[in-house]
C-alpha positions in Angstrom: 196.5 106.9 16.4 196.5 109.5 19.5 193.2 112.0 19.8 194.1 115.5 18.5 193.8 118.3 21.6 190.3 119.3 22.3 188.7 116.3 20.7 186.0 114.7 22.9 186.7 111.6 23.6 184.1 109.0 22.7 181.6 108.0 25.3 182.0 105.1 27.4 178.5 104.5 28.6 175.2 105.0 26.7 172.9 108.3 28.2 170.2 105.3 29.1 172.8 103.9 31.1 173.8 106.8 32.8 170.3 107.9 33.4 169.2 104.1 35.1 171.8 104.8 37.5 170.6 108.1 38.3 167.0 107.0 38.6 168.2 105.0 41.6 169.1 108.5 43.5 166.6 111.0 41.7 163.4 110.0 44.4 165.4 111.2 47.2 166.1 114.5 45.5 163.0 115.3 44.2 161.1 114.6 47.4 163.1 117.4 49.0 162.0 119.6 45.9 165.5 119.2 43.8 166.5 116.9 41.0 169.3 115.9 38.9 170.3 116.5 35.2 172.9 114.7 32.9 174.5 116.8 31.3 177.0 114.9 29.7 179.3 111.7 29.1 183.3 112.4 28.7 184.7 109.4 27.9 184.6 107.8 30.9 183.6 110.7 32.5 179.9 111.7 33.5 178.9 115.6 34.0 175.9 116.3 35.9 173.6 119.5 36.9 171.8 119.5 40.1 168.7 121.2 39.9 166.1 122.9 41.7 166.6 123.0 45.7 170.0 121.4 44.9 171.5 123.5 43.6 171.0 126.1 47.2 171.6 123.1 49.8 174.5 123.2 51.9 175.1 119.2 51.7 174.7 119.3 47.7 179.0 118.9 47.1 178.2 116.0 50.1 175.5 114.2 48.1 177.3 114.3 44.7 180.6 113.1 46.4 179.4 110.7 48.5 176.1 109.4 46.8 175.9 110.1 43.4 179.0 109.4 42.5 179.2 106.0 44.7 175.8 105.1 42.6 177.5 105.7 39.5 180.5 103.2 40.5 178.7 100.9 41.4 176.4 100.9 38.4 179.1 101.8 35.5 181.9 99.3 34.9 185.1 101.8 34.1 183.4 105.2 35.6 185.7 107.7 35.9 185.2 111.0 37.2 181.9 112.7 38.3 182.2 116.4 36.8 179.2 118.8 38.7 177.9 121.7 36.8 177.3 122.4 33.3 180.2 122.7 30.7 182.1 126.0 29.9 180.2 127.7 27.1 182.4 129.3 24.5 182.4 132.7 23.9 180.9 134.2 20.9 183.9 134.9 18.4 182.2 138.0 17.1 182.7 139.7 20.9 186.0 139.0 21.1 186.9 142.4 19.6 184.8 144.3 21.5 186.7 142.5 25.0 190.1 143.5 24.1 189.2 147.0 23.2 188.2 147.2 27.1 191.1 145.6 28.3 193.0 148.1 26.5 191.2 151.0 27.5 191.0 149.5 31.5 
């Protein structure tokens, strides 16, 4: 039986997982004052936040594309996709009103 739309799919890895491979990068990063967050696991899929000087650097898109994400396949049997940045939040339904009364009045 197929997932309905805009279920999350079930995780593929366990979070300790995830995080074992990301100790493996997280020295580097902290010792030029940023870090790394998990933010998430999507299926296959892993989302991740960089934090502190990362998230300013120049080379940051470089280091997840080229690093993290090559730690992560080499780690994870079946990795999918590395997703950077933290997840869409939904709005609150109680402001939705309040939005399309000034997009009327715009």
């Amino acid at each position: 039986m197929a997932a309905e739309p805009g279920t999350p799919l079930p995780a593929a890895f366990t979070t300790d997982q995830v995080e074992a491979a990301l100790e493996r990068v997280r020295p580097v990063l902290r010792r030029d004052g940023g870090d790394i967050e998990l933010v998430g696991i999507e299926g296959a899929d892993v989302r991740v936040a960089l934090r502190g000087a990362c998230t300013s650097c120049p080379t940051s898109t470089a280091t997840l594309q080229y690093w993290v994400e090559k730690t992560l396949r080499e780690e994870l049997a079946g990795f999918g996709e590395l997703i950077a940045g933290e997840p869409e939040k939904p709005q609150n339904p109680r402001l939705a009103w309040w939005r399309k009364l000034v997009q009327l009045d715009s």
